[in-house]
DSSP file (Angstrom, degrees, kcal/mol; ACC not computed):
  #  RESIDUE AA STRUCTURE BP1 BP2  ACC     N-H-->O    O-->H-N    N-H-->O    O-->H-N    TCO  KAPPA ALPHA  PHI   PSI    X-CA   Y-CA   Z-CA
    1    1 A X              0   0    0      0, 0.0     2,-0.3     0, 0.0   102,-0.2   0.000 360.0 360.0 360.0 156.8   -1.4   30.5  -37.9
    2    2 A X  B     -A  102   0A   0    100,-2.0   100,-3.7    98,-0.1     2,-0.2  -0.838 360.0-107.4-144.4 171.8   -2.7   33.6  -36.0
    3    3 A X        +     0   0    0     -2,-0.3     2,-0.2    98,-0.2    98,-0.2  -0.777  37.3 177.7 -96.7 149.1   -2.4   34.8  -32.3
    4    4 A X        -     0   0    0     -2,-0.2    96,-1.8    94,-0.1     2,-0.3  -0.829   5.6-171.1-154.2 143.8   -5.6   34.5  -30.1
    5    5 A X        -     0   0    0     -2,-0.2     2,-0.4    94,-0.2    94,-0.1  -0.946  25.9-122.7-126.9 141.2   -5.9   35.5  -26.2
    6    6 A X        -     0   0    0     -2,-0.3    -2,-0.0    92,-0.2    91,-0.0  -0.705  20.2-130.5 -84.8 136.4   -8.8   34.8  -24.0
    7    7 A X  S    S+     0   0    0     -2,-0.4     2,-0.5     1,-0.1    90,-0.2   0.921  88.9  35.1 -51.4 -49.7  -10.3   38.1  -22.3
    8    8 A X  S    S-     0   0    0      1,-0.1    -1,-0.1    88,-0.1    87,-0.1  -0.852  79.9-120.3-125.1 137.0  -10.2   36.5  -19.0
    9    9 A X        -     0   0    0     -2,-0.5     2,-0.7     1,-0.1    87,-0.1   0.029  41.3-100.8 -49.8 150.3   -8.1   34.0  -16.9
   10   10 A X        -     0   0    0     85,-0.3    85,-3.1    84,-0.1     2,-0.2  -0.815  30.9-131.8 -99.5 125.0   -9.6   30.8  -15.5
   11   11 A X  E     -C   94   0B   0     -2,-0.7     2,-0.4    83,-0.2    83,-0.2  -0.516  38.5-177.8 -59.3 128.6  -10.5   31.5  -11.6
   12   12 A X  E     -C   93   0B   0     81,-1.3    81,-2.8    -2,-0.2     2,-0.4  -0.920  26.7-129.3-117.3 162.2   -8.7   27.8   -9.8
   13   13 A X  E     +C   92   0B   0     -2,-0.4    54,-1.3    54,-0.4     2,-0.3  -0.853  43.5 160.8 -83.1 132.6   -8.8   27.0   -6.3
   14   14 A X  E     -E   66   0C   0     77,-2.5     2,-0.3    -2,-0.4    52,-0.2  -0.907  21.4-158.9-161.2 156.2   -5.2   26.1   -5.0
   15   15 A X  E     -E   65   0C   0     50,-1.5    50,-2.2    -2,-0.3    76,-0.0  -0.924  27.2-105.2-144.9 170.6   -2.9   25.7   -1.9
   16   16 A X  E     -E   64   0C   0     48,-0.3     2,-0.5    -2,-0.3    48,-0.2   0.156  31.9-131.4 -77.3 139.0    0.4   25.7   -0.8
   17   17 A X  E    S+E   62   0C   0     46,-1.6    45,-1.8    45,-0.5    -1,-0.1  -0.986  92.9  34.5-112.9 148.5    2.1   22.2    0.2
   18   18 A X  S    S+     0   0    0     -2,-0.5     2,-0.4    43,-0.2    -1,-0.1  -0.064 102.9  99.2 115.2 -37.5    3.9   22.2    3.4
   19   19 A X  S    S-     0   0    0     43,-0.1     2,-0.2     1,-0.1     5,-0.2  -0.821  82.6 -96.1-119.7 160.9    1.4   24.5    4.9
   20   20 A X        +     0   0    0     -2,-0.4     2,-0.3    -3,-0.1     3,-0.1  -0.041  53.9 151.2 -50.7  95.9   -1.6   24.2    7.1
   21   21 A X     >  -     0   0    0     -2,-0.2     4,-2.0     1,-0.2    -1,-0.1  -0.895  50.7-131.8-137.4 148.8   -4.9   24.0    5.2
   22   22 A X  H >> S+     0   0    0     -2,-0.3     4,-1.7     1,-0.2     3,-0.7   0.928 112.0  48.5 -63.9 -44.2   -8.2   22.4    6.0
   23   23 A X  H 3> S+     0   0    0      1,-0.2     4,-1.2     2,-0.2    -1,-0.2   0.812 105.7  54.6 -88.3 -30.0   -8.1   21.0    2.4
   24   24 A X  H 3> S+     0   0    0      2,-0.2     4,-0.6    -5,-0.2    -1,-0.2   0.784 105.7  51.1  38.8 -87.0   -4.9   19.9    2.7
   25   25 A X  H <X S+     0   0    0     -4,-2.0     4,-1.1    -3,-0.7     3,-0.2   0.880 117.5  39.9 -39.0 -69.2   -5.9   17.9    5.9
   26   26 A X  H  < S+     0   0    0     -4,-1.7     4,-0.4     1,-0.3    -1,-0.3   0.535 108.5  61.3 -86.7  -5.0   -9.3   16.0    3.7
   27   27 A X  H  <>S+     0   0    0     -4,-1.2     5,-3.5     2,-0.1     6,-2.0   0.842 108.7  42.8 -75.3 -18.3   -7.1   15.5    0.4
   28   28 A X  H ><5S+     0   0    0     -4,-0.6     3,-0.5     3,-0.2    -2,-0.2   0.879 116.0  47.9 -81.1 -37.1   -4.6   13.1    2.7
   29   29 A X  T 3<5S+     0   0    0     -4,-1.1    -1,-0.2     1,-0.2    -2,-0.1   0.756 107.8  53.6 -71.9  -0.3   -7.8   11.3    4.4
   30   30 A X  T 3 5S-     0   0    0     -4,-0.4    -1,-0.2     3,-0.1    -2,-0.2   0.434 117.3-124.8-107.2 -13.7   -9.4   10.9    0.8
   31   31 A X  T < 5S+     0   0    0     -3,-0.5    -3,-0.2     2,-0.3     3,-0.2   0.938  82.9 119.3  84.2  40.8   -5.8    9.2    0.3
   32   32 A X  S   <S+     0   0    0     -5,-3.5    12,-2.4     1,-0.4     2,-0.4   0.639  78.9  45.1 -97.6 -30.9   -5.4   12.2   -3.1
   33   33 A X  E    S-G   43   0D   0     -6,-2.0     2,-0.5    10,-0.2    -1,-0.4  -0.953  73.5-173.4-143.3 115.9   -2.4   13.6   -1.1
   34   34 A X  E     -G   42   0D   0      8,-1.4     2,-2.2    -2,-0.4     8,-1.8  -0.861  16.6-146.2 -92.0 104.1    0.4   11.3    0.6
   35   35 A X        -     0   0    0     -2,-0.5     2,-2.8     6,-0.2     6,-0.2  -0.080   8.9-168.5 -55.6  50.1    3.1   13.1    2.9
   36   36 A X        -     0   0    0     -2,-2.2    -1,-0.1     1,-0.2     5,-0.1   0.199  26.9-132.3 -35.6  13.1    5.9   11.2    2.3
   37   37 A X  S    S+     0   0    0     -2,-2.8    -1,-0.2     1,-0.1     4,-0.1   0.347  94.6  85.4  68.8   8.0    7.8   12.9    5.4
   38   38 A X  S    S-     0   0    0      2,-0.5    -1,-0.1    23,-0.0     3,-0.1   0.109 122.7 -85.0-159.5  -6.8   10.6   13.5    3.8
   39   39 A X  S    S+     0   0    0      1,-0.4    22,-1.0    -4,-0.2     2,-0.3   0.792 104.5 112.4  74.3  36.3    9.3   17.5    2.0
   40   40 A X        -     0   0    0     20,-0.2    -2,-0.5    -5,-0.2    -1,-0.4  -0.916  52.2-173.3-134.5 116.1    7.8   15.1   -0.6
   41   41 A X        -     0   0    0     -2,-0.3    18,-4.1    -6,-0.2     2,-0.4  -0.879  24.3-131.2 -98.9 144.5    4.3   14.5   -1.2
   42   42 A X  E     -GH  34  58D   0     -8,-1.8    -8,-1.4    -2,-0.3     2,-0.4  -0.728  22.1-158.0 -39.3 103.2    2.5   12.2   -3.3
   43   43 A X  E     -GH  33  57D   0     14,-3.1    14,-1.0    -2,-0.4     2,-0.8  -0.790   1.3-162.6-118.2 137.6   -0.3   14.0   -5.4
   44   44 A X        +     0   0    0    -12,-2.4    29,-0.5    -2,-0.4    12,-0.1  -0.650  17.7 174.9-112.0  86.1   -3.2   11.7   -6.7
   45   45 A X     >  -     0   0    0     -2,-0.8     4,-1.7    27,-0.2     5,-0.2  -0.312  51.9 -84.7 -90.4 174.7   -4.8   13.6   -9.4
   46   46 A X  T  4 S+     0   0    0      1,-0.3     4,-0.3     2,-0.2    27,-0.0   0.846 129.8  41.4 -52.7 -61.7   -7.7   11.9  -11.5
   47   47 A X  T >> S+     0   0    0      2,-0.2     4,-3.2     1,-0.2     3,-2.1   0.913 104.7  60.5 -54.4 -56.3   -5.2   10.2  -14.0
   48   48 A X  T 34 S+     0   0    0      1,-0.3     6,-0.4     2,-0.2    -1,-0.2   0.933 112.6  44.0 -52.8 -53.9   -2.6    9.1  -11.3
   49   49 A X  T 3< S+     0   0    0     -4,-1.7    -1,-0.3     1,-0.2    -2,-0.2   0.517 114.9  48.4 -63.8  -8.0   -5.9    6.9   -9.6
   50   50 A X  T <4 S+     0   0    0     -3,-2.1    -1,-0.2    -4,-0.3    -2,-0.2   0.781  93.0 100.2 -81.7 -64.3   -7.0    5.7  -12.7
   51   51 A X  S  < S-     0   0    0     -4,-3.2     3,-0.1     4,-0.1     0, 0.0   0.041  76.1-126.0 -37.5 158.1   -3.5    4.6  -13.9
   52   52 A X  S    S+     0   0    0      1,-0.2    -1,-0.1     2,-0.1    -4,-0.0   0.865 109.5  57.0-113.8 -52.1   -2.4    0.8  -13.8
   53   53 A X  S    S-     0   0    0      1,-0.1    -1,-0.2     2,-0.0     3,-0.1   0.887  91.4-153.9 -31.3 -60.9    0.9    1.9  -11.7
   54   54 A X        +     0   0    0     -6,-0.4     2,-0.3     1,-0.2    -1,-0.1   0.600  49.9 118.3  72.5  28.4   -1.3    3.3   -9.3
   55   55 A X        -     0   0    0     -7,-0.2     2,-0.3   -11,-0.0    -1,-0.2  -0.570  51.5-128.4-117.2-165.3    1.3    5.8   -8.1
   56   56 A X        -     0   0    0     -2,-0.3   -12,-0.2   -12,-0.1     2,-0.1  -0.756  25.9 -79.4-127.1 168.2    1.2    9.7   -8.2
   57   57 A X  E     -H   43   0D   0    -14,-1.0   -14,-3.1    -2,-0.3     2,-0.7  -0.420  40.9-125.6 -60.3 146.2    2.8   12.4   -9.1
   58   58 A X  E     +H   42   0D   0    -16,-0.3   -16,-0.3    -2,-0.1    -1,-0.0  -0.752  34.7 160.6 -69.3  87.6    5.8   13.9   -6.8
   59   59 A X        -     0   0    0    -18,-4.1     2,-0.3    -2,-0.7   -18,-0.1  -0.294  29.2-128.6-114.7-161.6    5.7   17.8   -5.6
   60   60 A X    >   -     0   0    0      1,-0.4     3,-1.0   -20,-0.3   -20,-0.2  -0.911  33.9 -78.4-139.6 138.9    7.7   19.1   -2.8
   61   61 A X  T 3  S+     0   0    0    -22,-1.0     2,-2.1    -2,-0.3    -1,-0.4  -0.051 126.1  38.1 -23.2 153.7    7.2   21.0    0.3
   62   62 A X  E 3  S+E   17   0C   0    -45,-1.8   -45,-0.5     1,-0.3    -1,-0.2  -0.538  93.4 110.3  96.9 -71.8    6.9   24.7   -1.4
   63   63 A X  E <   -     0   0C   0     -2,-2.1   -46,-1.6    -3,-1.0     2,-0.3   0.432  62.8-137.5 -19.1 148.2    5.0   23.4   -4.3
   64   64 A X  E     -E   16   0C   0    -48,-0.2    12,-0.9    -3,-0.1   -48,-0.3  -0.807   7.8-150.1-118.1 172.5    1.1   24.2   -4.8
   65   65 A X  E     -EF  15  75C   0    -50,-2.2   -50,-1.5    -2,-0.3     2,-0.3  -0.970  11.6-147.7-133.3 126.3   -1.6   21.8   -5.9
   66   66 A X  E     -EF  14  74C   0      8,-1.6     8,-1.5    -2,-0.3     2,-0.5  -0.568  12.6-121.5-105.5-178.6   -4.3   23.0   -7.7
   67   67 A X  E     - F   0  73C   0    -54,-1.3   -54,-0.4    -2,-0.3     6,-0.2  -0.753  15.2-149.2-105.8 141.4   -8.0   21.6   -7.6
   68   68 A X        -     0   0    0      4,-0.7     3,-0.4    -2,-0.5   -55,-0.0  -0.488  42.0 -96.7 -86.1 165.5  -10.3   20.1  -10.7
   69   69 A X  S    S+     0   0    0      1,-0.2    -1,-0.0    -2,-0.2    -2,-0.0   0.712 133.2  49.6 -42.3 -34.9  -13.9   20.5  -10.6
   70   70 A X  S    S-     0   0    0      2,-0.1    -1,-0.2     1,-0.0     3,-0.1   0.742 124.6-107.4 -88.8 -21.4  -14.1   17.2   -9.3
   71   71 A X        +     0   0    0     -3,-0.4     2,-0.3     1,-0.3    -2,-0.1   0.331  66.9 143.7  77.3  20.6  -11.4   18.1   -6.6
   72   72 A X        -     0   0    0     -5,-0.1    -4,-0.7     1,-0.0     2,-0.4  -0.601  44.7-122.2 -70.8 138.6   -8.7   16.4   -7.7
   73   73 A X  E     -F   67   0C   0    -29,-0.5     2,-0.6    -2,-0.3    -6,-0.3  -0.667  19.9-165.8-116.4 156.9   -5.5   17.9   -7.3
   74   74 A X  E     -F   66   0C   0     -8,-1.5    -8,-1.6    -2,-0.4     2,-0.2  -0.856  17.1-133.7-122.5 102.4   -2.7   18.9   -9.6
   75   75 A X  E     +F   65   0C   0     -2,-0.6   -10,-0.2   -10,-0.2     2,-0.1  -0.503  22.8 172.1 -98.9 168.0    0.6   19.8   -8.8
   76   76 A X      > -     0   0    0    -12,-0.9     5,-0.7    -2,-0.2   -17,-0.0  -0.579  33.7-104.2-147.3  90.3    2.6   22.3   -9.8
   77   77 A X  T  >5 -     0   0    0      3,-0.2     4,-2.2     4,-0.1     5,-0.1   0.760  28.9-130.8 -58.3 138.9    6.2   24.1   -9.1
   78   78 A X  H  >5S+     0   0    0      2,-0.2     4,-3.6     3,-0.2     5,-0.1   0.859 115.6  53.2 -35.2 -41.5    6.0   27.3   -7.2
   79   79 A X  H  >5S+     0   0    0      1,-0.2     4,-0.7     2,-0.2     5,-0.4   0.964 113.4  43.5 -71.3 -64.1    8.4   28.7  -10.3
   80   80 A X  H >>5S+     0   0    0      1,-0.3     3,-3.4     2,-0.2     4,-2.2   0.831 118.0  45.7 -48.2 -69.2    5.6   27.3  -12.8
   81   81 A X  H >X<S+     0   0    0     -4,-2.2     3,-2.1    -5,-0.7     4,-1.1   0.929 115.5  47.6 -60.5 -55.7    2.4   28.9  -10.3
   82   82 A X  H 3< S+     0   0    0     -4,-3.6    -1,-0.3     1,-0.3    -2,-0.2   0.645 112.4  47.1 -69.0  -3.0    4.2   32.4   -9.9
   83   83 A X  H << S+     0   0    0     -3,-3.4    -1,-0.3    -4,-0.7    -2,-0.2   0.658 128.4  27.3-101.7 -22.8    4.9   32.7  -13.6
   84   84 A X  H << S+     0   0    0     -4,-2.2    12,-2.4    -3,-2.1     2,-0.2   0.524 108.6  66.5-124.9  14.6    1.2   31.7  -14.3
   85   85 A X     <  -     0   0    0     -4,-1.1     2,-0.3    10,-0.3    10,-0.1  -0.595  46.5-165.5-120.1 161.4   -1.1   32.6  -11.5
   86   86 A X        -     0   0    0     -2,-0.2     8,-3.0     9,-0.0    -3,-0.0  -0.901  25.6-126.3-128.5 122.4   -2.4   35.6   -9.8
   87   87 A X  B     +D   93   0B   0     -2,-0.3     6,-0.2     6,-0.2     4,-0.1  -0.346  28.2 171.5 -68.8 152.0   -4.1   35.6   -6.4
   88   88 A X        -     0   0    0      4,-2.3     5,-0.2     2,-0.1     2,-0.1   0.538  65.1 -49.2-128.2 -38.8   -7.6   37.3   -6.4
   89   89 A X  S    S-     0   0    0      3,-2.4     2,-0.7     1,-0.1     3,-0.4  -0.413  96.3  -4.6 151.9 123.7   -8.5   36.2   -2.8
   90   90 A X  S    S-     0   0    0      1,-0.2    -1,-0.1    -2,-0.1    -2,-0.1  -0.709 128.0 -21.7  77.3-128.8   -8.7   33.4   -0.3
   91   91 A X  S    S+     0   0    0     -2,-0.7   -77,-2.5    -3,-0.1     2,-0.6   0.346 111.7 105.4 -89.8   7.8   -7.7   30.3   -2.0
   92   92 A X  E     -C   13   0B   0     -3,-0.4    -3,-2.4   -79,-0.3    -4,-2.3  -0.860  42.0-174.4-115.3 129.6   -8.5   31.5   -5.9
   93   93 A X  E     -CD  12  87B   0    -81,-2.8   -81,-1.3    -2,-0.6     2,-0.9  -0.967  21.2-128.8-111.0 132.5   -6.2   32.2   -8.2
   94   94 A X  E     -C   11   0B   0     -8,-3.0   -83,-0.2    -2,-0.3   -85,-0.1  -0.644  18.8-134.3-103.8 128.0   -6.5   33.5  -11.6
   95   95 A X        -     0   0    0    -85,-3.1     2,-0.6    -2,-0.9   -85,-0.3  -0.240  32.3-115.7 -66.9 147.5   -4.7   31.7  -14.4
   96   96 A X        -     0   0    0    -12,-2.4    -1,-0.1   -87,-0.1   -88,-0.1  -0.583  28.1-115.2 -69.7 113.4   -2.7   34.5  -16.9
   97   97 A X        -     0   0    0     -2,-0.6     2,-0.4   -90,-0.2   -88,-0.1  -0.207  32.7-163.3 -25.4 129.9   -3.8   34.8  -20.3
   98   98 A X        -     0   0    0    -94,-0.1   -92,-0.2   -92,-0.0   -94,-0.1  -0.979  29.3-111.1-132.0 131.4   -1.5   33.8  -22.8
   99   99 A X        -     0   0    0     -2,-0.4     2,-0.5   -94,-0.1   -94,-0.2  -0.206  39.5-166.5 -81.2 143.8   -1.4   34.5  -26.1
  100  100 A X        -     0   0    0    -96,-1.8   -98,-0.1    36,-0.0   -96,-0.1  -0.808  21.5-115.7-121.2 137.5   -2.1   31.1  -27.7
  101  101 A X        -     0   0    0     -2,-0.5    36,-2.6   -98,-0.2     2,-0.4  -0.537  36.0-163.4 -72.8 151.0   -1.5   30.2  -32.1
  102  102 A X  E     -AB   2 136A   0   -100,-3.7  -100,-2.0    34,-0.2     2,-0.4  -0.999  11.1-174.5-142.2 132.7   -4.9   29.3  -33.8
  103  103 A X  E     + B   0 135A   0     32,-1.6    32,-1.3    -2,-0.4     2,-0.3  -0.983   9.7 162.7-112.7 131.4   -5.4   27.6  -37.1
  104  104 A X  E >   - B   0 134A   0     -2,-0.4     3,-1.7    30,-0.2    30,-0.1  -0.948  50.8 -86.0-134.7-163.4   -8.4   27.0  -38.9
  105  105 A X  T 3  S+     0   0    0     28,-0.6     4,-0.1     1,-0.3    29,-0.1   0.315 105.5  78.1-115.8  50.8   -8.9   26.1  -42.4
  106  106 A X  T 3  S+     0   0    0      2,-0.1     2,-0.3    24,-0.0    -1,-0.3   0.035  99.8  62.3 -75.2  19.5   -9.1   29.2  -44.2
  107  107 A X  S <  S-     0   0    0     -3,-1.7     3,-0.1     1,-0.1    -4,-0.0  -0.962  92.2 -87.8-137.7 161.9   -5.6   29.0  -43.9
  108  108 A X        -     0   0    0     -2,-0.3     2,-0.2     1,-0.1    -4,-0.1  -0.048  43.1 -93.0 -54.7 177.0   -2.7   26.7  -44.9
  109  109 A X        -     0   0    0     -4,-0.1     2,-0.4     3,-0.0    -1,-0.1  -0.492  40.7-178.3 -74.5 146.0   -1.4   24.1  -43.5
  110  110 A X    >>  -     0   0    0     -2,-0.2     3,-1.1    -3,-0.1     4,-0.9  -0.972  45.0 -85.7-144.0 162.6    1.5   24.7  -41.2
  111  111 A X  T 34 S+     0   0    0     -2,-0.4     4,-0.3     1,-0.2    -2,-0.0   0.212 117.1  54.6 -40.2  -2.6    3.6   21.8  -39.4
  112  112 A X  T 3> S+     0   0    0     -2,-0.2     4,-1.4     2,-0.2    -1,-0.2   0.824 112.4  41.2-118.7 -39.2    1.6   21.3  -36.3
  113  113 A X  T <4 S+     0   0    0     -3,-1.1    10,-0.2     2,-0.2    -2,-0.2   0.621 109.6  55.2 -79.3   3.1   -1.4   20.7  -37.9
  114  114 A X  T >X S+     0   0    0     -4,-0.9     4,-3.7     2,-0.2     3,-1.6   0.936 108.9  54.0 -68.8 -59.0    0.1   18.5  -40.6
  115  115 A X  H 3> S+     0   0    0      1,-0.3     4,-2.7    -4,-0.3     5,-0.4   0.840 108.0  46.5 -41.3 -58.3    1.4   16.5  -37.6
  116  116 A X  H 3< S+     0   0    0     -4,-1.4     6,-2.0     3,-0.2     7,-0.6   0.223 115.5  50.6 -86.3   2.4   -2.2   16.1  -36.0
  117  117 A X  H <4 S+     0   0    0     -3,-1.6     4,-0.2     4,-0.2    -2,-0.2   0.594 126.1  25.1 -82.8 -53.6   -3.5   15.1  -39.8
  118  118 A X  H  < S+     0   0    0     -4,-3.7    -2,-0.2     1,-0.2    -3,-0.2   0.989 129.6  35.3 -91.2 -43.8   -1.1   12.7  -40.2
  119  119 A X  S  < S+     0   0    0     -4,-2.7    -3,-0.2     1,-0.1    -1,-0.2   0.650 134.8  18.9 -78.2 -23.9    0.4   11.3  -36.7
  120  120 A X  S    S-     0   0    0     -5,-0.4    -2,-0.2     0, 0.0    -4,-0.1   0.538  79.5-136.8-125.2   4.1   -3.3   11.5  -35.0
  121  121 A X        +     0   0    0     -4,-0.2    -4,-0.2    -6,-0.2    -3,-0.1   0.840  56.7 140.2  36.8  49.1   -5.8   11.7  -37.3
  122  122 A X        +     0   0    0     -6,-2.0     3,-0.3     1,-0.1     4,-0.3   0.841  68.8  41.2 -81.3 -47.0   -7.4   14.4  -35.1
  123  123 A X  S  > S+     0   0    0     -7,-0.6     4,-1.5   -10,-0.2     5,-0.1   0.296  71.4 106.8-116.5  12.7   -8.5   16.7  -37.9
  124  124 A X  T  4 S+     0   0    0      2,-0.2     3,-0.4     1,-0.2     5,-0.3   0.920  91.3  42.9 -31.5 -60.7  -10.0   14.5  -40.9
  125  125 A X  T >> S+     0   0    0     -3,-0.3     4,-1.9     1,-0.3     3,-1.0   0.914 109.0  55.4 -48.8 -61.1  -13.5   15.6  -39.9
  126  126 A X  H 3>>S+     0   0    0      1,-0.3     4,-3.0    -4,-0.3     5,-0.6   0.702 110.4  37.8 -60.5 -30.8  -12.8   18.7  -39.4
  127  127 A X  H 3<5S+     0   0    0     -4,-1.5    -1,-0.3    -3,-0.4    -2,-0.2   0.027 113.6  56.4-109.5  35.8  -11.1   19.9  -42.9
  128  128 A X  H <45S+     0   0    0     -3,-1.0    -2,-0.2    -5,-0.1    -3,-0.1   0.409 117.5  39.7 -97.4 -35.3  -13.6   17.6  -45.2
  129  129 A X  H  <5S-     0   0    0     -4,-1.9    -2,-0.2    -5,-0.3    -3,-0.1   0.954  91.3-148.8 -74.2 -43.8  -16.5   19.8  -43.2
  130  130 A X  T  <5 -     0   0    0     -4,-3.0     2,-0.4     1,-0.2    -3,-0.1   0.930  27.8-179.6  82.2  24.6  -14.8   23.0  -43.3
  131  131 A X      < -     0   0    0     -5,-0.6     2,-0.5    -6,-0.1   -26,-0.3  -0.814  35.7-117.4 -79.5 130.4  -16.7   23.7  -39.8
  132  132 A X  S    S+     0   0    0     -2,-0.4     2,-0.2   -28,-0.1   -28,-0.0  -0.648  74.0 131.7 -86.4 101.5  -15.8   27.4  -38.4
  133  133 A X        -     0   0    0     -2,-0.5   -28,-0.6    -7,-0.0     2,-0.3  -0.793  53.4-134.7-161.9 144.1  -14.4   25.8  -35.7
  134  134 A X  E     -B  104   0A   0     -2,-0.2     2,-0.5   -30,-0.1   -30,-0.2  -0.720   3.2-145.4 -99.7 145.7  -10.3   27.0  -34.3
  135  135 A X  E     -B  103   0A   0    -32,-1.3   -32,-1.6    -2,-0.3     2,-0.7  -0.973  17.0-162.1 -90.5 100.0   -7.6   24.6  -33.5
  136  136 A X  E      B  102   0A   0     -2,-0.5   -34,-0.2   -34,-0.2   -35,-0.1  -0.744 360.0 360.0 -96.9 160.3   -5.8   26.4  -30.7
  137  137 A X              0   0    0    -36,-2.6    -1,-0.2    -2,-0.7   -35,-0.2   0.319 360.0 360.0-122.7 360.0   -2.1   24.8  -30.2
């Protein structure tokens, strides 16, 4: 395994729950975001509307939700956003690099991709081709 960090953070959109935002407003008439009254929302992210439960994730007043491409939104703790965001301006935030392990297979095997060989049978393809292609974990 090796270290590898992407030069640049990925720009997301995200706000604040609890306070007043136009997007806010249209994720609760699009029924993505329930106020439960209570300094609890509901969050309906892609999966949560998909699922057979049909229920959503929980945040809290404080809590941010971030946006998908599609605009679904995803929440996540204030402690979690301040350890792993930076604001750039307006509503965009830029996620922090983090330095990430990468395998591929000029190198041994080590335990996490032994695990994804054996428990998912993710990487068959990949080590019979031997394509310069990374596995980041």
């Amino acid at each position: 395994m090796y270290k590898v960090m992407k030069k640049k953070g990925k720009i997301v959109e995200a706000y604040r729950l609890g306070y007043n935002s136009k997007v806010l407003d249209d994720l609760e008439k699009n029924n993505k975001l329930l106020n439960l009254n209570d300094g609890r929302y509901e969050v309906f992210s892609q999966e949560a509307v998909n699922s057979e439960s049909g229920h959503g994730q929980i945040a809290k007043r404080g809590d941010w939700i971030r946006l998908d491409s599609l605009g679904f939104p995803y929440p996540c703790t204030n402690e979690w956003f301040e350890k792993n965001l930076l604001h750039k301006e307006g509503d965009n935030y830029e996620q922090i690099p983090k330095s990430l392990k990468a395998w591929d297979y000029t190198q041994d095997m080590c335990k996490e991709i032994e695990f994804l060989i054996k428990e998912k049978g993710a990487l068959d393809t990949f080590l019979y081709s031997k394509a310069p292609l990374l596995y980041v974990l």
